[in-house]
C-alpha positions in Angstrom: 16.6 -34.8 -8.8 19.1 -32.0 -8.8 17.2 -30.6 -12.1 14.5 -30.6 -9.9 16.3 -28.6 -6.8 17.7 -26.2 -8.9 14.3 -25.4 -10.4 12.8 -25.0 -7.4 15.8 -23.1 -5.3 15.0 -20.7 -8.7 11.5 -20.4 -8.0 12.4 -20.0 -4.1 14.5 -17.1 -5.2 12.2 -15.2 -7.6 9.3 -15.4 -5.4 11.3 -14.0 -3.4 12.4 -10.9 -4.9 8.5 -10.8 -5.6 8.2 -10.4 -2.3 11.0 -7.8 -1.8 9.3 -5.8 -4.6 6.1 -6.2 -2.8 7.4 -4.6 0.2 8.7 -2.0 -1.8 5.2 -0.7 -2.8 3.7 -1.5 0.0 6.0 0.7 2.2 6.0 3.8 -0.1 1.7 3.4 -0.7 2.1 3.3 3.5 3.5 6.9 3.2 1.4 8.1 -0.1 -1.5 7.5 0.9 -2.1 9.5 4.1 0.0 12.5 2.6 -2.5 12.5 -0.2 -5.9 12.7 1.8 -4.5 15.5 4.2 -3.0 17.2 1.0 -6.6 17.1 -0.6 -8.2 18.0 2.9 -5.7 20.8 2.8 -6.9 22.2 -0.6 -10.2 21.4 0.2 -9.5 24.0 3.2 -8.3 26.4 1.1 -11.4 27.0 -1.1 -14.6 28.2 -0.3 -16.0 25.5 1.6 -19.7 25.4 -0.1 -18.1 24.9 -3.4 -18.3 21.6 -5.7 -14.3 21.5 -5.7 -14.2 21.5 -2.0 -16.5 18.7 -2.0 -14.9 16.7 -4.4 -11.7 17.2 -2.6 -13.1 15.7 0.3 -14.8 13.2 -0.8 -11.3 11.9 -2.7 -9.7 12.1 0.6 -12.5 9.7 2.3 -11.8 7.5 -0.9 -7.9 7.5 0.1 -8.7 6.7 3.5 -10.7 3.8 3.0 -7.9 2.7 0.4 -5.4 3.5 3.1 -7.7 1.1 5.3 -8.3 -1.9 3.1 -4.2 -1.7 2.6 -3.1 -2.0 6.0 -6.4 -4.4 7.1 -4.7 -6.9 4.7 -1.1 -6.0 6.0 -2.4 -6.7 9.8 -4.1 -10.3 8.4 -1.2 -11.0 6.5 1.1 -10.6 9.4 -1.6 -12.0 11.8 -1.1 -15.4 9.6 3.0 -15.6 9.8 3.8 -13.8 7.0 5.9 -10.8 6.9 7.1 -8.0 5.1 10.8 -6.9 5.2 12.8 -5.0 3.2 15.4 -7.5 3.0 12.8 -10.4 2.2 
């Protein structure tokens, strides 16, 4: 029985630091992710706006967005269920 506790106080403990690594990525992708669509709306600005670069620019930065979307839609259910994502998980 105490083989048993040990093994699962382990397992407690790594998903833990799962979950703390997790929270890690999900934190910096919160800032990334809206600094790269206004940085490609910014270039996409900055040249001619008819051209296929601009375009392609843009259409990256609706891509991020709905990325950016998707990400915090399963953050809000996540949360919505009980869970939660600390730093110090």
């Amino acid at each position: 029985m105490k083989q048993s506790l040990n093994s699962a106080r382990q397992q407690k403990e790594a998903l833990r630091e799962d979950n703390r690594r997790l929270a890690e990525i999900i934190d910096q992708d919160d800032r990334l992710l809206p600094a790269l669509v206004q940085s490609a709306r910014d270039c996409a600005a900055d040249i001619e706006e008819t051209g296929s670069e601009a375009c392609t620019l843009r259409e990256t930065a609706r891509q991020l967005e709905e990325i950016h979307a998707e990400r915090m839609a399963a953050i809000a259910q996540y949360r919505q269920h009980g869970g939660t994502l600390h730093k110090d998980v």
